[in-house]
C-alpha positions as CSV (number, residue, x, y, z in Angstrom):
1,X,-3.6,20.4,0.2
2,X,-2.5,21.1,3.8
3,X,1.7,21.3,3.4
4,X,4.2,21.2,6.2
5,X,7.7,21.8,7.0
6,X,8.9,18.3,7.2
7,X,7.9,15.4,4.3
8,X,6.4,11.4,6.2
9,X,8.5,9.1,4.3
10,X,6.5,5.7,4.6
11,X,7.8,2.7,3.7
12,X,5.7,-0.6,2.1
13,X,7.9,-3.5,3.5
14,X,7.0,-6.7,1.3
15,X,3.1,-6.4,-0.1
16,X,1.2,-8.7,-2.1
17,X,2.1,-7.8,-6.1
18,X,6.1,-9.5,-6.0
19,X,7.1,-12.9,-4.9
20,X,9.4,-14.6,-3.7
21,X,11.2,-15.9,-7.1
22,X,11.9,-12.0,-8.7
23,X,14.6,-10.9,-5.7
24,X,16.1,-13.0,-2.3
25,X,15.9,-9.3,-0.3
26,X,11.8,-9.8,-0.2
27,X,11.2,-10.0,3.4
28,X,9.1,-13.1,4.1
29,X,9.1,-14.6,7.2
30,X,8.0,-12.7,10.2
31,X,11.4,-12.5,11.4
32,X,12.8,-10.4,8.3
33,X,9.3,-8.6,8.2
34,X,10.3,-7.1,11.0
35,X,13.7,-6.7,10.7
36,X,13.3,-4.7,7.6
37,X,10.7,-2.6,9.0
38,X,12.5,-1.5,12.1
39,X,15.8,-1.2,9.8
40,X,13.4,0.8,7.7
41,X,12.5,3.5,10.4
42,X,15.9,3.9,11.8
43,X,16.7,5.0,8.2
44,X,14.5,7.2,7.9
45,X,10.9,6.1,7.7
46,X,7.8,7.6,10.1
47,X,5.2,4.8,8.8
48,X,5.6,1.6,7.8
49,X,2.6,-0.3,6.1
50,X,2.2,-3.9,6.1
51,X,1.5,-7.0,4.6
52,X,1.9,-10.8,5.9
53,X,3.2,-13.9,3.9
54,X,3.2,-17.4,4.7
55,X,6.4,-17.7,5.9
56,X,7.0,-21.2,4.4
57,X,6.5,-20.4,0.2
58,X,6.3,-16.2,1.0
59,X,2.8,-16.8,-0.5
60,X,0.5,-13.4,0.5
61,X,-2.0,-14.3,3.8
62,X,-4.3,-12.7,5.8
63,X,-3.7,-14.9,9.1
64,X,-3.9,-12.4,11.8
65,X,-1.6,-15.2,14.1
66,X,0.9,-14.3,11.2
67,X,1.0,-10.8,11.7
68,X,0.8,-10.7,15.5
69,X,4.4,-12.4,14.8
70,X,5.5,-8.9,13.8
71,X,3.8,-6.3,14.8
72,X,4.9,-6.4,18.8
73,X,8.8,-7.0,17.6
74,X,8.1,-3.4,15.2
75,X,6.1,-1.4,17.9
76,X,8.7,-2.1,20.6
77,X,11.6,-1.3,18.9
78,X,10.5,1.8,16.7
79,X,8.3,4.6,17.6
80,X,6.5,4.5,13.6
81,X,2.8,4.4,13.1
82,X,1.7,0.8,11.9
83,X,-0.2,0.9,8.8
84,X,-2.0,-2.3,8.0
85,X,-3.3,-3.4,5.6
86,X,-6.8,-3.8,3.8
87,X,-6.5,-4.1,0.8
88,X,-4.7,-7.8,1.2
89,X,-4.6,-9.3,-2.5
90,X,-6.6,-9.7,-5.4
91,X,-7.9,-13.0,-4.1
92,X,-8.7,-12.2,-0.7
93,X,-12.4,-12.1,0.5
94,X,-13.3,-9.0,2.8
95,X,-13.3,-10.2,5.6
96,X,-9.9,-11.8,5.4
97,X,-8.8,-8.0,4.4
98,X,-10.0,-7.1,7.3
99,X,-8.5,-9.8,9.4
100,X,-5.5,-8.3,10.8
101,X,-6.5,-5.2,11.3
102,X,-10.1,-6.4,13.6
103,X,-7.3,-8.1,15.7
104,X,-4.5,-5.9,15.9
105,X,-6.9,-2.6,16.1
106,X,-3.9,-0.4,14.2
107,X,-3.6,3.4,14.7
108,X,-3.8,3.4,10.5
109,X,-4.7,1.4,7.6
110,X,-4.9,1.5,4.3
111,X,-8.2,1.7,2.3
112,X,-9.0,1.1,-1.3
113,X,-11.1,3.5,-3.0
114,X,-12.4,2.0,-6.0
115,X,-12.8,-1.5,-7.7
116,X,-10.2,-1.7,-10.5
117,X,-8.2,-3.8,-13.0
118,X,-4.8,-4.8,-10.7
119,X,-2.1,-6.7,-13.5
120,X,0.1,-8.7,-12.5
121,X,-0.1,-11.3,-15.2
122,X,2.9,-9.7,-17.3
123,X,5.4,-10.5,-14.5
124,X,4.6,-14.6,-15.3
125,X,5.9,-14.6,-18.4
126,X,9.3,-13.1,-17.8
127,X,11.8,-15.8,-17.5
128,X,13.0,-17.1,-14.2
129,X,13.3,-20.0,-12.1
130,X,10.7,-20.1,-9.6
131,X,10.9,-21.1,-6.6
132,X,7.4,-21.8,-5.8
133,X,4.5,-23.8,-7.4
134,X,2.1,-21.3,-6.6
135,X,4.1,-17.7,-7.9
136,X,3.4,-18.1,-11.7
137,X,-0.1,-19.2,-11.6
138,X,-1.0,-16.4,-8.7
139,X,0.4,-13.3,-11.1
140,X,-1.5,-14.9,-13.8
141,X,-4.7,-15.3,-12.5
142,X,-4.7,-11.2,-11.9
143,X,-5.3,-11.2,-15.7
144,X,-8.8,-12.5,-14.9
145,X,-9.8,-10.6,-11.8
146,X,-10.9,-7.6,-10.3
147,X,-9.6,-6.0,-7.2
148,X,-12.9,-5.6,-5.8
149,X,-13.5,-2.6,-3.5
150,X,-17.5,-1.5,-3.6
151,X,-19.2,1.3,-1.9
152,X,-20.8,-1.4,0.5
153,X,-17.2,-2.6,1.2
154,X,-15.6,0.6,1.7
155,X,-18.4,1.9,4.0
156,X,-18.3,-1.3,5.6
157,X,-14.2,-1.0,6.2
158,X,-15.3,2.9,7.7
159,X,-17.9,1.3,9.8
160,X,-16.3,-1.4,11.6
161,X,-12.9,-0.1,11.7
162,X,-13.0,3.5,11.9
163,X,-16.0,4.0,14.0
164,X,-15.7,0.6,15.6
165,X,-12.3,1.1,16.9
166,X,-10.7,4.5,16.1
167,X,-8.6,3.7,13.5
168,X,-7.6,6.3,10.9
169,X,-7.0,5.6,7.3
170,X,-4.7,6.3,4.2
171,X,-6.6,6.4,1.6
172,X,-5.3,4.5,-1.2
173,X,-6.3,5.7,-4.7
174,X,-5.3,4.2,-8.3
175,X,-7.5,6.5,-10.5
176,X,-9.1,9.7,-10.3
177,X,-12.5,8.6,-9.9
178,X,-11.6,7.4,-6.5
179,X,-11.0,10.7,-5.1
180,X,-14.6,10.9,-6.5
181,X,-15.4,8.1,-4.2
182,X,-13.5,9.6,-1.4
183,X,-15.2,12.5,-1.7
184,X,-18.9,10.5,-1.7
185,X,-17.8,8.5,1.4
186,X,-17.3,11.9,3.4
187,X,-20.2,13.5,2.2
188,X,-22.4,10.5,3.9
189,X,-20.2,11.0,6.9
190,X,-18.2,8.2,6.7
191,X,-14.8,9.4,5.8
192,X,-14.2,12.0,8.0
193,X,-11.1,15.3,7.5
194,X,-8.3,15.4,7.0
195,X,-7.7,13.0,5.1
196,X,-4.2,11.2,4.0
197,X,-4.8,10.1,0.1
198,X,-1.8,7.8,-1.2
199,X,-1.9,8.5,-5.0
200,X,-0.8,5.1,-6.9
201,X,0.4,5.6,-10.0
202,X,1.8,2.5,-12.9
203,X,-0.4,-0.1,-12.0
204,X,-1.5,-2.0,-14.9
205,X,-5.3,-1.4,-14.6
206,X,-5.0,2.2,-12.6
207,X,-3.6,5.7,-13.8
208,X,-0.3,5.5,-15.4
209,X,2.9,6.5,-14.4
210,X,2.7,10.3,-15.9
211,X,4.0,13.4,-14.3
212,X,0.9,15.3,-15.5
213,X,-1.4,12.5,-14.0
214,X,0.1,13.4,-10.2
215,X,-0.8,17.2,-11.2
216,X,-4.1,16.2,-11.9
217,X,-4.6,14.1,-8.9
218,X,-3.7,17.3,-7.0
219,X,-5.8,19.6,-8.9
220,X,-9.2,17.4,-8.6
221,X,-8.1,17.1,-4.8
222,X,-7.9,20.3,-4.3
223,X,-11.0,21.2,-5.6
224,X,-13.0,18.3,-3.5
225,X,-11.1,18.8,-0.5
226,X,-9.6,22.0,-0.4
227,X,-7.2,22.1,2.7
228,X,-8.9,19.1,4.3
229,X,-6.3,16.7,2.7
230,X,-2.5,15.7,2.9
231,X,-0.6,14.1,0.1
232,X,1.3,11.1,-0.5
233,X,2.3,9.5,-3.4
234,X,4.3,6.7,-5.3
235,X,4.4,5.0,-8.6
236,X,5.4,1.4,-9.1
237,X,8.8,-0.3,-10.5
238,X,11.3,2.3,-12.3
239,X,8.9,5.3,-11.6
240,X,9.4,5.3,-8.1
241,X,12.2,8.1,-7.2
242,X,10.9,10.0,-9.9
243,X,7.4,10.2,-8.1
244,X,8.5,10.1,-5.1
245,X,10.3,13.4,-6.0
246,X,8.1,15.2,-7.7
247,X,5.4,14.8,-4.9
248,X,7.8,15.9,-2.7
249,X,8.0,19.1,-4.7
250,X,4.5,19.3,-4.6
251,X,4.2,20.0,-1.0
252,X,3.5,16.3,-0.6
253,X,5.1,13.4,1.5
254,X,6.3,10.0,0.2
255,X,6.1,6.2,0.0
256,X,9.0,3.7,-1.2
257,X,9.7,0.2,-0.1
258,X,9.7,-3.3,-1.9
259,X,6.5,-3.4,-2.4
260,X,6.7,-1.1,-5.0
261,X,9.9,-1.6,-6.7
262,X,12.4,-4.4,-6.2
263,X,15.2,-2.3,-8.1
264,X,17.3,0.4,-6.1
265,X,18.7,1.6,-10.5
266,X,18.2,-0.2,-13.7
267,X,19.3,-3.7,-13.1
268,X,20.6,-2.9,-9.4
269,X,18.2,-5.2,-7.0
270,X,17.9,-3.0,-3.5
271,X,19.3,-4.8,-0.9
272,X,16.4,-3.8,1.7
273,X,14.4,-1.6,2.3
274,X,16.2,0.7,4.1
């Protein structure tokens, strides 16, 4: 793992996995998308990585229109790289994953390393009034579904937007195999070093929220990669800090937000995401 003297703090703003019913601080609307995001960086955060929602019912969305709504307001009042997203949302077809990111031609995005599992269903049957027809039935439908992310995909995600137009990636992985997969994609020349791997930890589907499991991640890393490889990690919900920590530790940098826990302490909703 390459370390350095200073740790990137990124920050997730809003993502795909909460909505709009389990906390009013969720940004939505492009307006407090971008709000939060430059709030974010003035508190702290180098990166920021993004996702769009319809700003009507905060329902997840591809639209590139939608992001362009953002992304100017973010890069002309911060300095932060712009990390958009691929990865989207369970139900999103390729090509709208790639969407945003073939218009907007970002300095970073995110890439998933593996098909998986992603469960959200749990969160529909916790009681709450919702404020949208579409939240329950969306976080249930996960049950069903895989997060699809093939070799053909991934190549096809280096191809167009790494060779096509320069951007970089953080390579987002849920398991350990997909540092296996990492490790494939640069051995046919695709992925090329160093390379930023964001280790996701608690997903309901991926590795679980374990210390050991981030000292494993590191180990296997290290021995496919050596030096050619920074580290960032996060786990989801009440894990967060305690990740976020420990990778910290580690020599590694971090990732918070709302997209990865709505709770600042137990019970305590956070306010924003700065």
């Amino acid at each position: 793992m390459k370390r350095t003297n200073k740790i990137i703090i990124s920050c997730a703003v809003t993502g795909s996995a909460h909505t709009p019913s389990m906390s009013p601080h969720l940004p939505v609307t492009p307006e407090e998308i971008a709000a939060q995001s430059v709030a974010a960086v003035r508190a702290g955060a180098a990166v920021v990585h993004l996702h769009a929602r319809d700003p009507r019912t905060g329902q997840p969305t591809p639209d590139p229109e939608v992001f362009l709504r953002f992304l100017p307001h973010i890069k002309a009042e911060t300095d932060a790289v712009v990390n958009i997203t691929t990865g989207g949302s369970v139900n999103m077809t390729l090509d709208d994953r790639l969407a945003a990111a073939r218009r907007a031609r970002p300095e970073l995005a995110s890439l998933n390393m593996g098909s998986m599992n992603f469960g959200l269903h749990p969160a529909a049957e916790v009681a709450r009034d919702w404020k949208h027809d579409w939240e329950q039935e969306y976080l249930r439908a996960s049950e069903g579904a895989i997060f699809a992310n093939t070799f053909a995909q991934i190549a096809t995600t280096l191809r167009e937007l790494g060779e096509g137009q320069g951007t970089r990636f953080e390579y987002e992985c849920y398991d350990v195999g997909h540092l296996y997969n990492l490790a494939h994609m640069a051995d046919r020349g695709l992925a090329k070093p160093p390379f930023l791997i964001q280790s996701i930890f608690g997903i309901l589907g991926g590795i679980g929220a374990d210390p050991d499991n981030l000292q494993h991640m590191v180990t296997i890393a290290d021995k496919l990669f050596g030096d050619d490889y920074y580290l960032s990690a996060f786990a989801a919900g009440r894990h967060q800090m305690p990740f976020a920590t420990q990778s910290a530790l580690l020599g590694g940098h971090v990732r918070v937000g709302l997209e990865d826990s709505l709770y600042i302490g137990r019970g305590e909703l956070a306010t924003s995401n700065a």
